[in-house]
C-alpha positions in Angstrom: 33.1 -53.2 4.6 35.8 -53.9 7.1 39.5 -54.4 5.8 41.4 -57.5 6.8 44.8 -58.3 5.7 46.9 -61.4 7.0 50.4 -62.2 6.4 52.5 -65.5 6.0 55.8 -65.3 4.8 60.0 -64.5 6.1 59.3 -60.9 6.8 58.5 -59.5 10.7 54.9 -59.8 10.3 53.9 -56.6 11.9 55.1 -53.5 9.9 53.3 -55.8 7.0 50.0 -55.9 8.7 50.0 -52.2 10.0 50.9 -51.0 6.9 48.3 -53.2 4.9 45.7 -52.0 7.8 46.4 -48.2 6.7 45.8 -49.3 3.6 42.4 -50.3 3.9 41.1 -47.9 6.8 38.9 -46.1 4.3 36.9 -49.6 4.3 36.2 -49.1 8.2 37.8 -46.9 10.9 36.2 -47.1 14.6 38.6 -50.3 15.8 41.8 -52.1 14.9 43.7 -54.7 15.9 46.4 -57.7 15.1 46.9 -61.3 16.1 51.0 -62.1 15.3 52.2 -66.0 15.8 56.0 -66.7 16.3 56.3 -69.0 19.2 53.7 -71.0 19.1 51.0 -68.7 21.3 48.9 -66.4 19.6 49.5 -62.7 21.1 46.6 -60.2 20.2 46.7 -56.6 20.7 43.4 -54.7 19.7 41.6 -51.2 20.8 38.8 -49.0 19.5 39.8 -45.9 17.2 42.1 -45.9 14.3 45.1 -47.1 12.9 47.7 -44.7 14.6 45.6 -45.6 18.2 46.4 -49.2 17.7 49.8 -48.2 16.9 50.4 -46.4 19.9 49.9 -49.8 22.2 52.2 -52.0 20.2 54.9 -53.2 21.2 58.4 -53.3 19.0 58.1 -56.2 16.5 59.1 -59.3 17.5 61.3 -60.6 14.6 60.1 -64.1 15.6 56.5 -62.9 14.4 56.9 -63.6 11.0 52.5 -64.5 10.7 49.6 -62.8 11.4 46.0 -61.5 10.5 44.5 -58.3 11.1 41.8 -55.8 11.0 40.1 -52.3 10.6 36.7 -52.3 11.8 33.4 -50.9 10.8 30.6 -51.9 13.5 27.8 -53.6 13.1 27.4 -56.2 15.8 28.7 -54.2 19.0 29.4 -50.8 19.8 33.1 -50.1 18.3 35.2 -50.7 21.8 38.3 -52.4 22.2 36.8 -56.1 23.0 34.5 -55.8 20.1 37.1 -55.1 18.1 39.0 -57.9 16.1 40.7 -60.2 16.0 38.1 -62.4 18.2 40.1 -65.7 19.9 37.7 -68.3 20.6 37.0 -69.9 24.0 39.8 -71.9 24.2 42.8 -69.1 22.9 43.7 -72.0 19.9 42.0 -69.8 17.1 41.7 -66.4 15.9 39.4 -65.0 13.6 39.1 -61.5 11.3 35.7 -61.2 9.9 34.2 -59.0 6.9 30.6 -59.7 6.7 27.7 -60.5 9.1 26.2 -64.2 10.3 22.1 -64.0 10.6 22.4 -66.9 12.5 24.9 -65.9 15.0 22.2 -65.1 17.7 21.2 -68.9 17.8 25.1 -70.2 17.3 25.6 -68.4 20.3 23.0 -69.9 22.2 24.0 -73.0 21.3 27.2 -72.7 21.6 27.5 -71.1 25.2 24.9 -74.7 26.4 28.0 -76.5 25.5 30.2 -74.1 27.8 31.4 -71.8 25.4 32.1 -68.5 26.5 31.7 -65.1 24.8 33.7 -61.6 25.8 31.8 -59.6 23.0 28.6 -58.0 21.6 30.2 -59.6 17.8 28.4 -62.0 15.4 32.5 -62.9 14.6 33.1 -64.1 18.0 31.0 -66.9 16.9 32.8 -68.2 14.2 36.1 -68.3 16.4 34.0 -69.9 18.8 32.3 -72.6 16.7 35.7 -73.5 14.9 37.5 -73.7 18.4 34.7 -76.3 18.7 34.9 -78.5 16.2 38.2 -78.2 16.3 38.4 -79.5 20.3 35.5 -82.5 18.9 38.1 -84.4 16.6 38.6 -87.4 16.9 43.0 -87.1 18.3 43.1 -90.6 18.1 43.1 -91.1 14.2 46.2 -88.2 14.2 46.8 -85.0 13.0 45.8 -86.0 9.2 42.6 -87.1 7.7 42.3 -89.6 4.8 41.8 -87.2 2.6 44.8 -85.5 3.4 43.4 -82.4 5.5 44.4 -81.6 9.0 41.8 -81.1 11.9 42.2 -77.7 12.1 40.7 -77.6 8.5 38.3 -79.8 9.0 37.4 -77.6 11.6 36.7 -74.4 9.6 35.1 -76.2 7.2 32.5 -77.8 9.4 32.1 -74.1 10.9 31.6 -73.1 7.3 29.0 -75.3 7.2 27.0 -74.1 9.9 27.0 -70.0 9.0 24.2 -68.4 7.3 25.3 -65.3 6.1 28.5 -63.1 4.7 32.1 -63.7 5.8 35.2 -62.7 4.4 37.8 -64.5 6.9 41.7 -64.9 7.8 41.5 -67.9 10.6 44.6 -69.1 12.5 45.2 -71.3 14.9 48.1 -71.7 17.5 49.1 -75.4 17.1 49.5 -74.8 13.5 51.9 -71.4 13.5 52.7 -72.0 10.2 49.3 -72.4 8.6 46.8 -69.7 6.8 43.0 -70.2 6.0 40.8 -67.7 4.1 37.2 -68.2 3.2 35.2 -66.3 1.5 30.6 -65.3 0.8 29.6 -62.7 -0.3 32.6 -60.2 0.9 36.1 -59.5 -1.2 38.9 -61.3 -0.6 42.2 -61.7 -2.7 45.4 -64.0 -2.3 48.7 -62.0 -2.7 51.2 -65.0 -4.2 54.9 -63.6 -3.4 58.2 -65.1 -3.2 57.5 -67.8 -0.5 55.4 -64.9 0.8 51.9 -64.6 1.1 49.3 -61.6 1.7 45.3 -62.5 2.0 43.2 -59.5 2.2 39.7 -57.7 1.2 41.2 -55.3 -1.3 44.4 -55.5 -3.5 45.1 -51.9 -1.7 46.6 -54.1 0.9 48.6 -56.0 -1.4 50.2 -54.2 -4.1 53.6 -52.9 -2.3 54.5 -56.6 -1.8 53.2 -58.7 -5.3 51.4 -57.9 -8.5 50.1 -61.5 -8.6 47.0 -62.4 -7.0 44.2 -65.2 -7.2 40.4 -64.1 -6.7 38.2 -65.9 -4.1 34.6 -66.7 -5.5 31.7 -67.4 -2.9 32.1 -70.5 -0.9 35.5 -71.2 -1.4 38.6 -71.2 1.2 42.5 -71.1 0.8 44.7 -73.2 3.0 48.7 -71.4 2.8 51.3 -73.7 4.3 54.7 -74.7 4.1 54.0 -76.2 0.3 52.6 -73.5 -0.7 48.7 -72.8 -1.1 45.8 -74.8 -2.4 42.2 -73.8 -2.8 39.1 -75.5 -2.7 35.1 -75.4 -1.9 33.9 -74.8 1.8 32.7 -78.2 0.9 36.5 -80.0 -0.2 35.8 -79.9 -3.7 39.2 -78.9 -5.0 39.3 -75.7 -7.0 42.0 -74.7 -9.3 42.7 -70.9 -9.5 44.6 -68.4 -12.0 46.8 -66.1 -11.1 45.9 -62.1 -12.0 48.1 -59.7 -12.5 46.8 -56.3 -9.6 45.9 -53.5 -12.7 47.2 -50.8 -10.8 50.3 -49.3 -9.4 51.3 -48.6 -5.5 51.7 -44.9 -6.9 48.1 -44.9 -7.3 47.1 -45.2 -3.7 49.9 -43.0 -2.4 48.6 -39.3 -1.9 51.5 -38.0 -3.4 51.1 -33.9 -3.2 47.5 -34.0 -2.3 45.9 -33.7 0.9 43.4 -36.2 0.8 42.7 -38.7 -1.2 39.0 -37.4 -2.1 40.9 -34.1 -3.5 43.5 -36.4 -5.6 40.7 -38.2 -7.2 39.0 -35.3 -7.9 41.6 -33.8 -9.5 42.7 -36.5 -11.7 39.3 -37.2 -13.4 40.4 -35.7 -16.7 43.4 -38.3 -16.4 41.0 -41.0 -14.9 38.2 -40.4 -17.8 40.8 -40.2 -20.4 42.1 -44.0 -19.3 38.4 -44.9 -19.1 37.6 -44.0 -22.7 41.1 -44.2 -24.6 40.5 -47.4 -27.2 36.9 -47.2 -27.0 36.5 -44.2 -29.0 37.5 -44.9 -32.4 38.0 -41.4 -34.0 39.4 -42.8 -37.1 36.1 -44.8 -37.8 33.8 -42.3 -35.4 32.7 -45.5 -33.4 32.4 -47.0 -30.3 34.0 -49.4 -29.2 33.2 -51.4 -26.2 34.9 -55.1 -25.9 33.5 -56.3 -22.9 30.0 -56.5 -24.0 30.8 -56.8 -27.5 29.0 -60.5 -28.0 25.6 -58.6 -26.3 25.4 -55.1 -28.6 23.2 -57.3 -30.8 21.0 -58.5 -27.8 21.3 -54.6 -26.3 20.3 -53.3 -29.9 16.4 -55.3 -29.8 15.7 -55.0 -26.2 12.5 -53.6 -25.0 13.6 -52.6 -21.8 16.8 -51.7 -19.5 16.5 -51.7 -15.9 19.9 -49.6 -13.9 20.2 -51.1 -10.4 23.0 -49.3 -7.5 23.4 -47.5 -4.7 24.9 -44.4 -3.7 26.6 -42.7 -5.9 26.1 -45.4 -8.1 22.3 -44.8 -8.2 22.9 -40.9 -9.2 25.1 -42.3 -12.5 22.3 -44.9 -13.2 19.8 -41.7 -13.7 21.9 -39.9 -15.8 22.0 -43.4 -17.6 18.1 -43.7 -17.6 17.9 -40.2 -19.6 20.5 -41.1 -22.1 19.4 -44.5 -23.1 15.8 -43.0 -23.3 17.1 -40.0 -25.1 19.8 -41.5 -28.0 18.4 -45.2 -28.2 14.9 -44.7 -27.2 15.2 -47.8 -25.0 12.5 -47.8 -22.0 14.6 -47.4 -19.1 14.1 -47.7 -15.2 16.6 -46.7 -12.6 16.0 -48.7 -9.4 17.7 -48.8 -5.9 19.0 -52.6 -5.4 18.1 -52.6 -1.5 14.8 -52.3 -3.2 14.9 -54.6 -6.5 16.2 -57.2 -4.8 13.3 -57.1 -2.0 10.5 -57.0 -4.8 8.8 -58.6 -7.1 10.6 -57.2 -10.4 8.6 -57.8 -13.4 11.6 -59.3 -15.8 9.8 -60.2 -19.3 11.6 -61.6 -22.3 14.1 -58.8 -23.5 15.2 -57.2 -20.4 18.9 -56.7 -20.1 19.7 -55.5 -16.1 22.7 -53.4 -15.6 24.3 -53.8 -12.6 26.2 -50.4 -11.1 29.1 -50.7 -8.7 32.6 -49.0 -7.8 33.8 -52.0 -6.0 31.7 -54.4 -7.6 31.1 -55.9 -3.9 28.4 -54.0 -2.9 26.1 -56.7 -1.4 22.8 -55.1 -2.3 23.8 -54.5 -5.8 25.2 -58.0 -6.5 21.7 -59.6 -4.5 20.6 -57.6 -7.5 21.8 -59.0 -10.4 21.7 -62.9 -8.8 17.7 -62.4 -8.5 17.7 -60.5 -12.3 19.7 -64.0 -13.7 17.1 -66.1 -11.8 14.2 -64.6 -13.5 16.3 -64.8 -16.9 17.2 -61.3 -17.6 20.7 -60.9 -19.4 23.1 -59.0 -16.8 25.6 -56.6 -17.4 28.2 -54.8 -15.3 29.5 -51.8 -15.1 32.4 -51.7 -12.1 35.4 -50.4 -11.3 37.7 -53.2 -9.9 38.7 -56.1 -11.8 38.0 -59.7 -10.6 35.2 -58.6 -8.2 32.1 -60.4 -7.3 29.7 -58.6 -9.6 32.3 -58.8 -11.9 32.7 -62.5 -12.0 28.4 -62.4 -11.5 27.4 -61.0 -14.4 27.1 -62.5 -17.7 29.5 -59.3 -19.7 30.0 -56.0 -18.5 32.6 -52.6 -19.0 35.4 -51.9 -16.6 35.4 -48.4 -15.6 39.6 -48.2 -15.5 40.2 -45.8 -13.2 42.1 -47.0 -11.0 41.4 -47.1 -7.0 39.4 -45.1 -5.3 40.3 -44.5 -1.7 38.3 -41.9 -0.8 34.6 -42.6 0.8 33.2 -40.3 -0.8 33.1 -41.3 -4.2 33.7 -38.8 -7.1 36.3 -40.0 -10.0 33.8 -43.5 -10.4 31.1 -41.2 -11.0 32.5 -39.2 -13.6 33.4 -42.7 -15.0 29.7 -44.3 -15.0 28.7 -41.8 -16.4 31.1 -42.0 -19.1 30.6 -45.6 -19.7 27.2 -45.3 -19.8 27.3 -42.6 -22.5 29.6 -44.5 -24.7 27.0 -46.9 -24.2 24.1 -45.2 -25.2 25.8 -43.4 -28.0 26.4 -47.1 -29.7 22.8 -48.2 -29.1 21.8 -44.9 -30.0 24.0 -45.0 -33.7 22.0 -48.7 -34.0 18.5 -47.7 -33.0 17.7 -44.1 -33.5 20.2 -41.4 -34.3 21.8 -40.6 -37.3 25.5 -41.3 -37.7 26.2 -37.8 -37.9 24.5 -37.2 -34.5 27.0 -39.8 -33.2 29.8 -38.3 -34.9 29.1 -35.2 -33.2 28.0 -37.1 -29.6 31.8 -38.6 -29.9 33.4 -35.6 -31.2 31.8 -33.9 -27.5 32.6 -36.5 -25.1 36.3 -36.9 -26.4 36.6 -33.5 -25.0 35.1 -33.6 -21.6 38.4 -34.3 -19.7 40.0 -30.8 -21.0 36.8 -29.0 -20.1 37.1 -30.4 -16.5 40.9 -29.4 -15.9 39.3 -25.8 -16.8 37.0 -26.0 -13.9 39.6 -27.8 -11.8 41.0 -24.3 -12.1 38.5 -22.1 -10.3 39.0 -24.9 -7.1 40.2 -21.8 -5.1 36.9 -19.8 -6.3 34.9 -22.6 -5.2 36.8 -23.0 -1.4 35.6 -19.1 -0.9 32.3 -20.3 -2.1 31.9 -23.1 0.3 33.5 -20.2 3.4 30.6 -17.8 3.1 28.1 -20.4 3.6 29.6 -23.3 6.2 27.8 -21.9 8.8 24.5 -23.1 7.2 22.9 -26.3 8.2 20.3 -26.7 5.4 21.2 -26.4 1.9 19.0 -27.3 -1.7 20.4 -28.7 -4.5 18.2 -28.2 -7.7 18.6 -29.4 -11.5 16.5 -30.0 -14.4 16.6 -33.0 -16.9 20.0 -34.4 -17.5 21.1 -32.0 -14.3 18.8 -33.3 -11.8 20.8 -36.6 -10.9 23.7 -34.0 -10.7 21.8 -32.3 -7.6 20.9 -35.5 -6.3 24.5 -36.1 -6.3 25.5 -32.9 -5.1 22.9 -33.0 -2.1 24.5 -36.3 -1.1 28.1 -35.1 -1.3 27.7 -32.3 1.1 26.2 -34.5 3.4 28.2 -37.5 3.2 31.6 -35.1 4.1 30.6 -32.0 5.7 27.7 -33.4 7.5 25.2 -30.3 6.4 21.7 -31.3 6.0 21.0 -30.9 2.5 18.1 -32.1 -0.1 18.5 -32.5 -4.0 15.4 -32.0 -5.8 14.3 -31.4 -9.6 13.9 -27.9 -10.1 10.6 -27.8 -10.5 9.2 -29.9 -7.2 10.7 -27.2 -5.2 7.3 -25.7 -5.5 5.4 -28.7 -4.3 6.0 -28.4 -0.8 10.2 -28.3 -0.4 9.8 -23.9 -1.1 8.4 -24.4 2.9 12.1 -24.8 3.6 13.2 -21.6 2.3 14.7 -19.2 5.3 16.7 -16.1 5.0 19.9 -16.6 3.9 19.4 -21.0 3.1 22.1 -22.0 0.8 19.9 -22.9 -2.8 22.4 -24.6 -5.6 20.9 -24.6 -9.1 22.6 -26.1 -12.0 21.3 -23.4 -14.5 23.2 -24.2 -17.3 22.3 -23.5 -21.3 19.9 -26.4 -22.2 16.5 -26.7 -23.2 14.8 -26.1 -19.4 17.1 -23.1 -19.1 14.1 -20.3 -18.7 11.7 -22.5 -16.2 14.8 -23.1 -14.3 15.6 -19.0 -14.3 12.0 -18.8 -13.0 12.7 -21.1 -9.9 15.7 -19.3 -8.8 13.6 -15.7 -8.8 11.3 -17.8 -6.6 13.9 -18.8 -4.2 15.3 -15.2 -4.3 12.1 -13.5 -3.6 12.1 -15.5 -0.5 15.1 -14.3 0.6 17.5 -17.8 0.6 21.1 -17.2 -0.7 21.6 -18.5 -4.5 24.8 -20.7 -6.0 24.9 -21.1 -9.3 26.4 -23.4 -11.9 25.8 -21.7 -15.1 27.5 -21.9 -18.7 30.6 -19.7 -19.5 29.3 -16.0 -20.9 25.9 -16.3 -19.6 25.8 -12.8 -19.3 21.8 -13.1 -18.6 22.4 -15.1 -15.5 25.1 -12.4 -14.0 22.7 -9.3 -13.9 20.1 -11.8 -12.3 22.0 -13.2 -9.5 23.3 -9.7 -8.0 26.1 -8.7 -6.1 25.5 -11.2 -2.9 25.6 -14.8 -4.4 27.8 -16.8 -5.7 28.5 -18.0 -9.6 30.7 -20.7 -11.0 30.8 -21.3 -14.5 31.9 -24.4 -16.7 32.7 -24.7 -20.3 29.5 -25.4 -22.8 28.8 -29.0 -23.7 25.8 -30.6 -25.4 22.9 -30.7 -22.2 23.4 -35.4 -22.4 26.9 -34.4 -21.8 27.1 -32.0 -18.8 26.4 -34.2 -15.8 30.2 -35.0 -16.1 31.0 -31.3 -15.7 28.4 -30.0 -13.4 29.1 -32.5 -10.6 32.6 -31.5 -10.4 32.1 -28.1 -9.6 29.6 -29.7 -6.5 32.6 -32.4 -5.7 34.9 -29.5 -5.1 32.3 -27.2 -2.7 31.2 -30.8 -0.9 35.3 -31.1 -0.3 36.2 -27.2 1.1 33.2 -27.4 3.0 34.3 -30.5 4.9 37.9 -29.0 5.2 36.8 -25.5 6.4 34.1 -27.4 8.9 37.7 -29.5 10.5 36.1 -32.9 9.7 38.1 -35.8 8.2 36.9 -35.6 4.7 38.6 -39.2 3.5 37.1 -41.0 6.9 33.6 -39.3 7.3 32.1 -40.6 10.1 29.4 -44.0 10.4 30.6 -44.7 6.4 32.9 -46.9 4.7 33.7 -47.4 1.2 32.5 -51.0 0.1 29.3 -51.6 1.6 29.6 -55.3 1.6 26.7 -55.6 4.6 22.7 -54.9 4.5 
């Protein structure tokens, strides 16, 4: 979840690496810091807080500085102060380490390392590695040179025996002092990416970091490290098997991550969903044949087409798509489906028969929970499928197919354009296994003919944004707030619920409709905030009923509701609040309901002063248990 960016190259190193760090701050915010190398010493400046803190106790860069690593932070080991904060030297002041990930073992690396007179300044499980490399690296053997037979120096040898020792996740820039012109990255279970320039290099955790400087990139896969030098760069396994690697071309633009006339990046992304879903499903709905079409996984429709059963495994937001993916496969395909947590899966005992296809859930396609998920669903022989957002990631490169959501980056924590996108991927999906196993083709006509017009009906609800903010006004000053749906809706209020949290910090609970009666109705005060998604579908009248039961108990209704429900205007009354969206076909409104939710989570966070790209405690990739 941290961001780390190093830079080896001609340029002053430090504009680079600030620049790269603001980059990546939505990955972690609560410390900072830099290690530059020009004259041989390694000179590290680091402090708790942001970007522009760290800023404010640099010096002018040194033009001599022309390497260095560094880092935004988000705690795990250690309060977030400046000497937990990274870059961590080691005992000696030869190495310096940046560290994305956690160690389990650290606590008895530590121990072991501080009997053999090691000493620690921090709380860190990172210090540790810096520590153990500064180690090995003092234990060669000086009297056989600086080279081994094999060609390596003893400061890789070094790392590499360090490697050997860490149980656990590291992404990792290491550098040393008495090699100032000499890079190593290494890389389980958290991103990292190679930036190739002109005789330039940039290593980081997300091509964010990258894309100003180079469009080309290589991909680190679990256990492997990259050595950058003089010659160039050459990569390899932690254990000196030599590895050869491809360059990618980065798949989207600097524009992209640039805010451009937007305030925040959560409102940009917001806004260009009808853009972002257009990208995502342009050459995969064939309108001149009314199919389909979905490359990725093309070699597995046959194998999707006779499976007994799907299992949906994320987190987050994620999860909330996976629902809506549950109810459509069930729906159109009539596929069993289960929807399961990946913290969870992956700590169970999943039954995984013969048949079972697992489709694995992810933005980044680095979250460590989800990809633990689909490693234990391939061990037990279930065919796994992805459905991410960023090319060349881990569960990416895990699974055996998958769909790429297209998107383009998404910057803000709080994520809302990847939604919309799951949950278009996973409709394509189900309307093609739905056209093989169950519906007629003119159902699938008509499914197609719907969903190619979902991005114009959310640039009309885009439009009532301003409607929306004086929603979100009259109730800020609320602390608990319900968010209630029915069928296709209720992973909508789910999502909803966990919005409003996530930015404005207001308690708030999404239920299905229905429960509210079970014991949740306790809740209901004068005045509490209750969002229903009441829009024309088959549960439309029940869900009519629950909002007269919330009103006769006096809480304050917001409604979603279809345009020209005329029924639903005389019912709410002059006091509450109603936004309406343009009809759809009930499968296909989760991509237009949530919106509306995205918009009121955003003004609320605004109106309440809090830092609505930056939410406290969070961080984009969750790349740590």
């Amino acid at each position: 979840m941290c961001g780390i960016v190093a830079y080896l190259g001609k340029k002053v190193a430090q504009p680079i690496l600030i620049e790269g760090l603001k980059r990546l701050e939505y990955r972690g915010y609560d410390s900072a810091g830099v290690a530059l190398l020009g004259s041989g010493a390694i000179r590290i400046k680091k402090t708790s807080g942001r970007i522009s803190a760290l800023e404010a106790i640099l010096d002018e860069p040194n033009t001599a500085e022309t390497f260095g690593i560094g880092h935004t932070r988000w705690a795990t080991h250690g309060e977030p102060n400046a000497v937990n904060a990274h870059p961590h030297p080691d005992y000696t002041g030869k190495i310096a380490v940046v560290h994305n990930g956690i160690i389990e073992n650290y606590g008895t690396l530590k121990t072991w390392l501080q009997n053999e007179s090691a000493e620690f300044a921090s709380e860190t499980d990172t210090e540790v590695i810096a520590n153990l490399i500064g180690y090995f690296y003092a234990k060669e053997d000086e009297s056989k040179g600086g080279k081994k037979p094999d060609g390596q120096n003893k400061f890789e040898q070094a790392v590499q025996r360090a490697l050997g020792e860490l149980h656990g996740t590291y992404g990792l820039a290491i550098v040393c002092s008495e090699f100032p012109d000499m890079l190593i990255g290494a890389k389980k279970g958290s991103p990292l990416i190679l930036g190739v320039g002109d005789n330039e290099y940039i290593l980081a955790s997300d091509a964010a970091a990258i894309v100003e400087h180079t469009t080309q990139a290589i991909y680190l896969a679990d256990n492997e490290m990259v050595t950058i030098g003089p010659e160039g760069f050459h990569t390899k396994t932690i254990d000196n098997v030599t590895v050869t690697k491809d360059l990618k071309q980065i798949e989207f633009s600097l524009e992209q991550i640039e805010l451009g006339d937007f305030a925040h990046h959560m409102l940009k992304e917001i806004f260009v969903q009808p853009k972002a879903l257009s990208t995502c499903m342009g050459g995969r709905i064939d309108r001149q044949n009314n199919r389909i079409k979905l490359g990725g996984i093309a070699s597995y429709l046959r194998e999707l087409t006779r499976t007994k059963r799907l299992i949906l495994t994320a987190c987050g937001t994620a999860f909330h798509a996976g629902l809506v993916g549950e109810f459509l496969f069930e729906q159109l395909a009539r596929i069993p489906t289960e929807t399961e947590y990946a913290s969870e899966f992956r700590y169970r005992n999943p039954i995984i028969k013969d048949g079972t296809v697992v489709i694995s859930i992810s933005q980044s396609g680095e979250t460590a929970d989800t990809l633990a998920a689909v490693e234990q669903a391939k061990e037990r022989g279930a065919t796994a499928l992805g459905v991410v957002n960023v090319v060349g990631s881990s569960i990416a490169r895990t699974t055996d197919a998958g769909i790429y959501l297209h998107v383009g980056p998404e910057i803000g924590v709080a994520s809302t354009k990847a939604f919309t996108a799951q949950v278009a991927v996973l409709t394509m999906l189900a309307i093609e296994l739905g056209r093989r196993r169950h519906i007629s083709s003119d159902e699938a006509v008509r499914y197609i003919d719907e969903l190619s017009r979902i991005p114009d009906k959310i640039s009309r609800i885009l439009e009532q944004s301003d409607h929306i903010k004086e929603i979100a006004s009259a109730n800020i000053d609320k602390n608990n707030w319900l968010f209630l749906g029915r069928g296709f809706n209720y992973p909508v209020a789910l999502e909803g619920a966990l919005k409003l949290k996530e930015i404005s910090y207001i308690h708030a609970e999404g239920l299905p409709a229905a429960e509210m009666k079970h014991g949740p109705i306790a809740l209901i005060v004068k005045d509490m905030p209750a969002l229903f998604i009441a829009t024309a579908g088959p549960q439309y009248d029940k869900i009519m009923g629950n909002i007269a039961e919330v009103k006769a108990r006096g809480g304050k209704i917001i409604v979603v509701a279809t345009e020209g429900d005329e029924n639903i205007k005389s019912a709410l009354g002059r006091t509450d609040h109603l936004i309406s969206i343009p009809d759809a076909p009930e499968l296909l409104q989760p991509m237009l309901t949530v919106v509306p939710l995205q918009l009121l989570a955003y003004h609320a966070a605004v109106l309440r002063g809090h830092d609505v790209d930056k939410p406290r405690n969070l961080a984009k990739s969750v790349t740590v248990e």
